[in-house]
KOLZA-217551 format. One line per 5 residues: number of its first residue (from 1); their letters; for each residue x, y, z of N, C-alpha, C. Coordinates in steps of 0.2 Angstrom, whole numbers, m for minus. Example, Ala and Ser with C-alpha at 12.3 -4.5 7.8 and 13.67 -1.06 7.14 Angstrom:
BEGIN
1) AS) 66/m28/39/62/m22/39/66/m16/39 ~ 64/m11/35/68/m5/36/64/0/39
***
This chain:
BEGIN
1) XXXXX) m556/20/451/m557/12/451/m562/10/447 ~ m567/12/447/m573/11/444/m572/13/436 ~ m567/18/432/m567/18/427/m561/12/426 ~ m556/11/430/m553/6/427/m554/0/423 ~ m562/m1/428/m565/m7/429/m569/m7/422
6) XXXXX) m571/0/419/m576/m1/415/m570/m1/409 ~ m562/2/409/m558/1/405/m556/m6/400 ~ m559/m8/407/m556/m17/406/m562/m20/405 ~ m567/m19/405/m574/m22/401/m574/m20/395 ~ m570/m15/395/m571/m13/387/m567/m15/381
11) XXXXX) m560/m18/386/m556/m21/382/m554/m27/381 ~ m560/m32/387/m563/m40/386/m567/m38/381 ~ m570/m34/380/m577/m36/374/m575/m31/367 ~ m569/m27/369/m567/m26/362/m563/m35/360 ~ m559/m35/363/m554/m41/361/m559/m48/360
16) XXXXX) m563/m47/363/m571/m55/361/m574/m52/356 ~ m573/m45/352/m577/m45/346/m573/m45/340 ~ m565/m43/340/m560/m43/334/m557/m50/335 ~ m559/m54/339/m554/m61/339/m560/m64/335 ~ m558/m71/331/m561/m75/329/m559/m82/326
21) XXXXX) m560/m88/328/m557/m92/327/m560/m99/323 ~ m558/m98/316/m562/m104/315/m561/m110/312 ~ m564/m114/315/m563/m123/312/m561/m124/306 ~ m558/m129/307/m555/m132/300/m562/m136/295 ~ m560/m133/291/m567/m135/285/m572/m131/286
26) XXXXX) m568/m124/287/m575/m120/289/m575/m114/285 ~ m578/m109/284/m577/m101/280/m583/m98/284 ~ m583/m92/284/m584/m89/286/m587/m82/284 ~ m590/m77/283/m591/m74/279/m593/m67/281 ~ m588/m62/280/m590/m57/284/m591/m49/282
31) XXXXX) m595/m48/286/m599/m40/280/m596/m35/286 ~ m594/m30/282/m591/m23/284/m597/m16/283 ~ m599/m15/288/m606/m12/288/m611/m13/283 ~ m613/m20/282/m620/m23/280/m615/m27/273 ~ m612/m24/272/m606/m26/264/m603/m31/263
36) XXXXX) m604/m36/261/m599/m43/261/m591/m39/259 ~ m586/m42/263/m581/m39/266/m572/m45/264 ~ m575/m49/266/m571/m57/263/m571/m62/268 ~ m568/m66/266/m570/m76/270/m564/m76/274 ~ m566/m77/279/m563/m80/285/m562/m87/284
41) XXXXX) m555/m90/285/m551/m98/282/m550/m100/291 ~ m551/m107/291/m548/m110/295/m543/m108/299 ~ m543/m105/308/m538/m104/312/m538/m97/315 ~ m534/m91/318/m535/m87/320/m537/m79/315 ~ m543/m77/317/m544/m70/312/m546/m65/317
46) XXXXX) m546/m59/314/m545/m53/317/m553/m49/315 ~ m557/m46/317/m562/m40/315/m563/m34/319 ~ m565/m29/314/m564/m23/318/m573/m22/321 ~ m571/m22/329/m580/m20/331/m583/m17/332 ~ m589/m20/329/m593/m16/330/m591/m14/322
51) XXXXX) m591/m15/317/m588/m13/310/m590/m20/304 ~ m586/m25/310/m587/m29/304/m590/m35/310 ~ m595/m40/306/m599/m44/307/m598/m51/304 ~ m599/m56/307/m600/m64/303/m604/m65/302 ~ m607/m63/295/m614/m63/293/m617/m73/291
56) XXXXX) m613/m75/290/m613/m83/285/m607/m88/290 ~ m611/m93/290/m606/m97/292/m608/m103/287 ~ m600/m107/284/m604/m111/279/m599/m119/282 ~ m600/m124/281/m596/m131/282/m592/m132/275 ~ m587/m133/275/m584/m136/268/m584/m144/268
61) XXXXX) m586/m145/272/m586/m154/270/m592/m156/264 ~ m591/m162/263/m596/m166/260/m601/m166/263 ~ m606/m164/260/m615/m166/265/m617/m171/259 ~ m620/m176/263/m625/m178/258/m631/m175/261 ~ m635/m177/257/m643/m172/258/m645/m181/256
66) XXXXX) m652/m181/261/m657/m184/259/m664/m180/257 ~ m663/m184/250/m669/m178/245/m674/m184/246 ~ m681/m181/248/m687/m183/249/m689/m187/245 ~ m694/m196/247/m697/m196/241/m700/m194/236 ~ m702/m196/231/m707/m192/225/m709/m199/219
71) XXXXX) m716/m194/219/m719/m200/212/m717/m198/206 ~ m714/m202/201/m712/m199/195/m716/m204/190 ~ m717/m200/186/m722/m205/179/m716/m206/175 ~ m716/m213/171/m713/m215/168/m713/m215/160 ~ m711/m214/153/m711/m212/147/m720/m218/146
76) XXXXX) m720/m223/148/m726/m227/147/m732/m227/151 ~ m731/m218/154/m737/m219/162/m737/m223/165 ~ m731/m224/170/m731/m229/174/m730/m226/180 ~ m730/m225/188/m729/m222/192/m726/m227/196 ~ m720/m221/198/m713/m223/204/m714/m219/208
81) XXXXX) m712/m222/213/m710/m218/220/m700/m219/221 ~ m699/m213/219/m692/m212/218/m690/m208/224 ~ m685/m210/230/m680/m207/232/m672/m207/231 ~ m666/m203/235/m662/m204/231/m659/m199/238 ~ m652/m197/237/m647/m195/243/m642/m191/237
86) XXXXX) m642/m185/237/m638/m181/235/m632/m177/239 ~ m625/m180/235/m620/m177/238/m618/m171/235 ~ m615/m165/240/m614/m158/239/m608/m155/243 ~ m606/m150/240/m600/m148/243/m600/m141/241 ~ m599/m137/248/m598/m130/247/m592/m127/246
91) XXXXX) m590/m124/238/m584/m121/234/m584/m115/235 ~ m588/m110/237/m588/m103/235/m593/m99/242 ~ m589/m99/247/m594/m98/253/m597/m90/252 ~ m593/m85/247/m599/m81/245/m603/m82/242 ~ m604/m87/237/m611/m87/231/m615/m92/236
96) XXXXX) m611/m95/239/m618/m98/244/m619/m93/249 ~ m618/m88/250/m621/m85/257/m628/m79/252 ~ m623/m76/248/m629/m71/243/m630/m73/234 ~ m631/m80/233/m632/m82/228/m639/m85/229 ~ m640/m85/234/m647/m90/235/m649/m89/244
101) XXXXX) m657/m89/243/m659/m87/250/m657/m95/258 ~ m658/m99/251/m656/m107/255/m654/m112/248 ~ m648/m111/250/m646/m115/244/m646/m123/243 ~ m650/m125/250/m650/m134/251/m654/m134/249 ~ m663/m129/252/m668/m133/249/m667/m130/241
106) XXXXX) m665/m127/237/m662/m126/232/m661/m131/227 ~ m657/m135/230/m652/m142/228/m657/m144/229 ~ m661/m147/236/m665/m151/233/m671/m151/228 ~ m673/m144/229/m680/m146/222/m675/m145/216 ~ m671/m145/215/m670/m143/206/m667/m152/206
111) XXXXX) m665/m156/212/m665/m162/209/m670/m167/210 ~ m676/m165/214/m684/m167/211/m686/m165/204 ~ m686/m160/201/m687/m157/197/m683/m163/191 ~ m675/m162/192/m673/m164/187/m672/m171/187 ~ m673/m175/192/m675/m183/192/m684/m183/189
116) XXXXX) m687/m181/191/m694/m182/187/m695/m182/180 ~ m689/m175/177/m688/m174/168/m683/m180/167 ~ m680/m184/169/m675/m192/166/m679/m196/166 ~ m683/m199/172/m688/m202/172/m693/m203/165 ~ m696/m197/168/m703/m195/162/m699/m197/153
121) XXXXX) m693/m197/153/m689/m199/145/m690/m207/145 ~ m688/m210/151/m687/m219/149/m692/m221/150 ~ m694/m227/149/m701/m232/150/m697/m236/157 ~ m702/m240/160/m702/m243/166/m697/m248/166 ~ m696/m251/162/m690/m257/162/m685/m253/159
126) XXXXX) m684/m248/156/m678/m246/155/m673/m240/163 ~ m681/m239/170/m678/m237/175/m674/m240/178 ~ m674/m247/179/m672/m251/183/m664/m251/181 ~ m665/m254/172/m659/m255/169/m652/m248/169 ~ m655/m244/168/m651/m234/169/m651/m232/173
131) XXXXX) m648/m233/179/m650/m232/185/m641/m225/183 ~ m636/m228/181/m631/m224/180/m632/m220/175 ~ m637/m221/172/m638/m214/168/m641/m210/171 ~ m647/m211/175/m651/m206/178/m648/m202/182 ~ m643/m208/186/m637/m202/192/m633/m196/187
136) XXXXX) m632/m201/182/m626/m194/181/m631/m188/176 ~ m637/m190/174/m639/m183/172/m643/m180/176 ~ m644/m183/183/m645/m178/187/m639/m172/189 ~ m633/m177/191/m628/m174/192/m627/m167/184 ~ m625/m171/181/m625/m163/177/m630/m159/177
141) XXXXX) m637/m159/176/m640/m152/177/m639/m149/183 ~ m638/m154/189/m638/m148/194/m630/m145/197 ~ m625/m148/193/m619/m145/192/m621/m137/191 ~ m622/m140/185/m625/m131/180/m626/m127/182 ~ m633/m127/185/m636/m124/190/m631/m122/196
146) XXXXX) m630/m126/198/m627/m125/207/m621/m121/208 ~ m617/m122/200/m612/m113/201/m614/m106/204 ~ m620/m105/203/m621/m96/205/m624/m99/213 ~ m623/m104/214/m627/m105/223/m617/m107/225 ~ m612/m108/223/m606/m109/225/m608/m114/226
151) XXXXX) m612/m119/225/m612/m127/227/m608/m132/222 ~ m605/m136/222/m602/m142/217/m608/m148/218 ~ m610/m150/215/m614/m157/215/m608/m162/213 ~ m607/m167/218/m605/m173/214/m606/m179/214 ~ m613/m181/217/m615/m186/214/m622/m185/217
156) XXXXX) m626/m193/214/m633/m192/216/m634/m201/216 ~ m637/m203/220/m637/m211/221/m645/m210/221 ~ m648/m216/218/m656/m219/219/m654/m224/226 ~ m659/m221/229/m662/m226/234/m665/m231/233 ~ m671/m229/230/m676/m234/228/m679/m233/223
161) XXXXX) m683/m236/218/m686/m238/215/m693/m241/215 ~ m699/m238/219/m702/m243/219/m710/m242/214 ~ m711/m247/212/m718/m248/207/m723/m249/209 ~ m728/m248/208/m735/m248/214/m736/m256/213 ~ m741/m256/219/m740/m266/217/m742/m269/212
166) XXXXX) m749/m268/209/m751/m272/203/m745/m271/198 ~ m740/m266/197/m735/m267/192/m729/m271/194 ~ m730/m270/201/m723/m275/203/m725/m283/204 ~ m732/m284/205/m734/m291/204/m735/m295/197 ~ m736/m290/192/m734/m291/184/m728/m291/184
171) XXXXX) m722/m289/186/m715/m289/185/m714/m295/186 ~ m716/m298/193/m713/m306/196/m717/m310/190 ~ m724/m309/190/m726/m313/186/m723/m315/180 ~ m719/m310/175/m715/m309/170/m709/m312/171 ~ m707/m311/177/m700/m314/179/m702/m322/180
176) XXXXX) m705/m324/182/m707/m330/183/m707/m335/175 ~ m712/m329/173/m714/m334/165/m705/m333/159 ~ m702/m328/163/m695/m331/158/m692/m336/162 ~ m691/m336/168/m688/m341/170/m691/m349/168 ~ m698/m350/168/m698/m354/167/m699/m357/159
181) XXXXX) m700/m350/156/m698/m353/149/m691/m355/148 ~ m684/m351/151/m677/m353/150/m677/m360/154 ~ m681/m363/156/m682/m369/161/m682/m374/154 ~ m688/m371/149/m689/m375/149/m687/m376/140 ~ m681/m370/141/m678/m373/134/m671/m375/137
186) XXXXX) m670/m377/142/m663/m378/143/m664/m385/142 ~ m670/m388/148/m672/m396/148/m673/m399/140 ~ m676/m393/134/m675/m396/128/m667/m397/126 ~ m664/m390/127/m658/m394/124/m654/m396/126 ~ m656/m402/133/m654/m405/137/m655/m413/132
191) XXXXX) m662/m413/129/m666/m419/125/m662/m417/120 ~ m661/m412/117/m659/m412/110/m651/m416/111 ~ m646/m412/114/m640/m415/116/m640/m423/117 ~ m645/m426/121/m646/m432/123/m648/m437/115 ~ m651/m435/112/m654/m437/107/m647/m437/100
196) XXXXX) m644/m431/101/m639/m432/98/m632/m438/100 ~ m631/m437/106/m628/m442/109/m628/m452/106 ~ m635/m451/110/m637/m458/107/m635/m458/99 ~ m638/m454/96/m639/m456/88/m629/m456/86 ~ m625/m452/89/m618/m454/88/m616/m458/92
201) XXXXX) m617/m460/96/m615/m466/97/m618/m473/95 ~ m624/m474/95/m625/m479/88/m622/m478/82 ~ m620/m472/78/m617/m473/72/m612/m475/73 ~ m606/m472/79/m602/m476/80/m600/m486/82 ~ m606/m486/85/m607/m491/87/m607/m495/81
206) XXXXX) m613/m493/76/m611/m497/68/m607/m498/66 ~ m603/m490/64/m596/m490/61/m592/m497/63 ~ m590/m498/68/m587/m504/75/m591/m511/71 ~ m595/m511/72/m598/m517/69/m597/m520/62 ~ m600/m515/59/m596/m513/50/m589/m516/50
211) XXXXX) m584/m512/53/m578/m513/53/m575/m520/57 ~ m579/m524/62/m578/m529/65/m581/m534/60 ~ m586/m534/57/m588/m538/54/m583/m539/46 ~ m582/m532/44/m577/m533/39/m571/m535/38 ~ m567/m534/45/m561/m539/46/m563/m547/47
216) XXXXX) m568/m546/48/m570/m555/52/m570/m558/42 ~ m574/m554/44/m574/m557/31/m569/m560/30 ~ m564/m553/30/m560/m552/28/m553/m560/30 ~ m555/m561/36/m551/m566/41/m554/m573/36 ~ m560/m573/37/m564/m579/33/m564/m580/27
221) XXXXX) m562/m576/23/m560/m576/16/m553/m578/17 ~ m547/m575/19/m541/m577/18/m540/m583/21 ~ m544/m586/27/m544/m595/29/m547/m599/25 ~ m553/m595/21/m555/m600/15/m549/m601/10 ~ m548/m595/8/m542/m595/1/m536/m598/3
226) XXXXX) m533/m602/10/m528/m604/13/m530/m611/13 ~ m537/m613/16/m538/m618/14/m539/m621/9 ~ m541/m616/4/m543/m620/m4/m535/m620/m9 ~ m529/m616/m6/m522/m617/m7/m519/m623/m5 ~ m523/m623/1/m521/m632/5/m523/m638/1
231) XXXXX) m528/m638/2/m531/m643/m2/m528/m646/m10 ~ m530/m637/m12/m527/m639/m20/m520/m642/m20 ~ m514/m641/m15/m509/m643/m13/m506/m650/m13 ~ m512/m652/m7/m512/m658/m7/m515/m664/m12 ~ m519/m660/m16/m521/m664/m20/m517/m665/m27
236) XXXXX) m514/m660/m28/m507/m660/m32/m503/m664/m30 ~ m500/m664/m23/m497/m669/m23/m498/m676/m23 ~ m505/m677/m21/m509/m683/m22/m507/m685/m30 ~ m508/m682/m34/m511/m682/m40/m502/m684/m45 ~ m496/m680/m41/m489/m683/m43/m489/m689/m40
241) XXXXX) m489/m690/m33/m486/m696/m33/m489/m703/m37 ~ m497/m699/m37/m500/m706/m42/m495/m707/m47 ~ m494/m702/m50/m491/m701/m57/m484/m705/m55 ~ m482/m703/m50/m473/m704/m52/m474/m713/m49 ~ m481/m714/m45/m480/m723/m46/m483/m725/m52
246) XXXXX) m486/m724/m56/m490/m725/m61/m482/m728/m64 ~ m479/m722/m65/m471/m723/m69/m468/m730/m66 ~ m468/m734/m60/m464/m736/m57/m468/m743/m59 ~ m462/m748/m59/m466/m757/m60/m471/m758/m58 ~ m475/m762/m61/m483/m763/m56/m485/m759/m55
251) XXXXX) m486/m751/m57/m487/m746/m54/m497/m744/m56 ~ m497/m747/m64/m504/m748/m66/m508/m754/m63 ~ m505/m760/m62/m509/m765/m58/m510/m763/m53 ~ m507/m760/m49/m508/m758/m44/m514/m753/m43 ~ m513/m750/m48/m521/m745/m49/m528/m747/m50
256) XXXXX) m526/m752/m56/m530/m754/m57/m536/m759/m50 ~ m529/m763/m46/m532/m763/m40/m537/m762/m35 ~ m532/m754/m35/m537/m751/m31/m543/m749/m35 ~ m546/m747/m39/m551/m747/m43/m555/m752/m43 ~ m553/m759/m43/m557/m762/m41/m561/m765/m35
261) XXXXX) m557/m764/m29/m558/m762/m24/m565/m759/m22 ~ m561/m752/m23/m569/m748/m23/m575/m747/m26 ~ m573/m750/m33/m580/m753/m35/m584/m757/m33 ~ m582/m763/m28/m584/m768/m27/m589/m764/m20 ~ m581/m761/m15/m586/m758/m9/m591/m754/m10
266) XXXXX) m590/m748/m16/m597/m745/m17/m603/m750/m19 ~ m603/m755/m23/m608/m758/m23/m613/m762/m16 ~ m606/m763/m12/m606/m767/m6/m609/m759/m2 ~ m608/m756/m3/m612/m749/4/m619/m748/2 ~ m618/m749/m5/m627/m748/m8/m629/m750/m6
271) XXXXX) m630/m760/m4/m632/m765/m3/m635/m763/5 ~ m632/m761/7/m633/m761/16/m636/m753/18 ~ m638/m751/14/m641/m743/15/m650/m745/13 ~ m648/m751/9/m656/m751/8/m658/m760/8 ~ m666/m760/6/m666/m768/4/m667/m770/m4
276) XXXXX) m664/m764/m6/m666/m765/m15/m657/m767/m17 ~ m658/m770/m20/m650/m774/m22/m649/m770/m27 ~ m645/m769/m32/m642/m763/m35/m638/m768/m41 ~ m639/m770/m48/m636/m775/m51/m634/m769/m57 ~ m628/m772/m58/m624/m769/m65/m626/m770/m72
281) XXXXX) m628/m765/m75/m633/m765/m82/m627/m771/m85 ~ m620/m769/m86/m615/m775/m88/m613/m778/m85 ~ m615/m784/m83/m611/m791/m78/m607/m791/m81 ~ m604/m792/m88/m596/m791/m90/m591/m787/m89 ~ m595/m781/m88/m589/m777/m88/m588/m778/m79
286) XXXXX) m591/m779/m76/m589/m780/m69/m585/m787/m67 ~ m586/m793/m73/m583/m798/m71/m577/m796/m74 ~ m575/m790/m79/m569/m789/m81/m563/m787/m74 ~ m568/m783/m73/m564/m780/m66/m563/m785/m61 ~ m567/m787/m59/m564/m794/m53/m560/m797/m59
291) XXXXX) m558/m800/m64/m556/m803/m65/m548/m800/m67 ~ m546/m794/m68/m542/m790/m67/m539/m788/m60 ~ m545/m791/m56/m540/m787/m51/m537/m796/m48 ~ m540/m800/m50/m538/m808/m46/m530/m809/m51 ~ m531/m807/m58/m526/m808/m61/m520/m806/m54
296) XXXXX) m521/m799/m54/m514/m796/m50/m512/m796/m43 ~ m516/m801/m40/m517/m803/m35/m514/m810/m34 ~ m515/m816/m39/m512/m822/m40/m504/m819/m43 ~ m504/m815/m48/m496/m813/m50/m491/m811/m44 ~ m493/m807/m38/m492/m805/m33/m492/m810/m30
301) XXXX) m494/m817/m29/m494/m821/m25/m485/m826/m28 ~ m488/m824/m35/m481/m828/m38/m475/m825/m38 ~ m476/m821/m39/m468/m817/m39/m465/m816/m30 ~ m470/m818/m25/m468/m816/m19/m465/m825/m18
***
């Protein structure tokens, strides 16, 4: 009884040391008397006991690592306090079990190391701006490197950036004085545009004026030249009908008439405009005229 019992203890603890079972996204690494042996995958494995051991257990997922902060000098001596988060992933769970004693802290000082040497190349304003360059020349060096530890590096993100104060209070200060200098070239050519504005639109305004007054001319001349057509019109016809009675009986007495007429009134209008009486250097030639025009006035009485 008592051996069967130790039969069967020895056959729970043989079967709990050859069984093995392991997680998915997992390896395993097993040494056959001290000897790296091969990796155990995801699901049920077998080991001989007491022979072969699980020396390494490794995760295959993504880790990110938080890498520590660090002061880094910058190409114009300036100091940063630089952290950052490195993502990793284990490809080769032998060369990460005997490539290296600890392959994280590993990873992380070679990308202290290799962020301190990018830094140290750019000057302070060109940190901020290369932020995607720094990552990926992190990433490549420690690619490089991280083959013989079986690690892949595949990225490296900046946390932070930070400047000690008196250089971050010059920075706002700097960011301030551009802003207010784009402040204060916009407001210029905010005047300059304004300034142009007006000045075209008074030239236009002119132009309008120019052209308004031109056609007004232009309207004024052709009403002169319409009415100086009219007139000369009417006076030509004036000037035929005299003619064509001049032609006709009595047509000369009759002028003569009127000529006398108006000689008489012009003398008569002078007379009442002033108190100086207006006398004809020839009292004959005027009694010709009245006497010419009574002739044709008595004939007119005869003939009617």
């Amino acid at each position: 009884m008592d051996v069967a019992l130790i039969l069967l203890v020895l056959v729970v603890v043989f079967i709990g040391q050859s069984v093995r079972i392991v997680p998915q996204q997992n390896a395993w690494v097993v040494e056959r008397l001290g000897k790296f042996d091969r990796t155990l995958g995801a699901g049920l494995n077998f080991l001989i006991p007491f022979v072969d051991r699980v020396a390494y257990r490794h995760s295959l997922k993504e880790i990110a690592l938080d890498v520590p902060s660090q002061v880094c000098i910058t190409r114009d001596n300036t100091q940063l306090q630089v952290d950052g988060i490195l993502y990793f992933q284990v490809t080769d769970p032998m060369r990460a079990s005997y490539g290296s004693n600890n392959y994280v802290m590993a990873v992380t000082q070679l990308a202290q190391t290799t962020l301190r040497s990018v830094i140290g190349k750019l000057e302070l304003d060109r940190t901020f701006e290369e932020r995607d360059f720094i990552n990926s020349s992190v990433v490549s060096a420690l690619d490089e490197a991280a083959l013989n530890w079986g690690v892949k590096v595949l990225r490296y993100e900046i946390k932070d950036l930070t400047p000690p104060k008196e250089i971050l209070h010059a920075m706002q200060q700097q960011i301030t004085a551009e802003r207010e200098k784009r402040a204060l070239i916009a407001a210029s050519e905010g005047r300059k545009q304004e300034q142009i504005n007006i000045a075209t639109g008074e030239r236009e305004s002119a132009i309008a004026r120019s052209e308004g007054e031109r056609i007004a001319a232009v309207n004024r001349a052709e009403g002169e030249a319409a009415a100086i057509r009219a007139l000369a019109d009417a006076n030509a016809q004036a000037i035929e009908r005299v003619a064509a009675s001049l032609s006709l009986p009595g047509g000369n007495q009759a002028v003569n008439m009127k000529v006398a007429e108006q000689y008489v009134a012009a003398f008569a209008g002078i007379a009442k405009e002033g108190n100086t009486l207006i006398v004809p250097a020839n009292m004959a030639e005027m009694s010709s005229v009245l006497a010419s025009a009574m002739s044709i006035v008595k004939a007119e009485k005869i003939g009617g």
